[in-house]
C-alpha angles and dihedrals in degrees: 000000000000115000080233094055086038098056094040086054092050093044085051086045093051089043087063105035082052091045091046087051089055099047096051091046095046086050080053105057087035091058094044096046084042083055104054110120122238116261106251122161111230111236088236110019128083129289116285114254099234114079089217092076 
């Protein structure tokens, strides 16, 4: 194999392995932000944190 061909190989290796990390990190915040609960104010609890409730 031709140190051309090498190094092409390993810069198309560490694409992947870096596209594979992002995507992974970006599912991550998309399912923390999707599982956020609705703000509901319990009938006998204390009032929610967030003013927009």
């Amino acid at each position: 194999m031709s140190p051309a061909r090498q190094r092409s190989l390993a810069l198309a290796g560490a694409a992947v392995v870096i596209a594979v990390f992002l995507a992974a990190n970006i599912h991550l915040v998309i399912a923390a932000v999707g599982s956020q609960p609705a703000c509901t104010a319990l009938a006998d609890g204390p009032a929610p944190a967030r003013h927009s409730c």
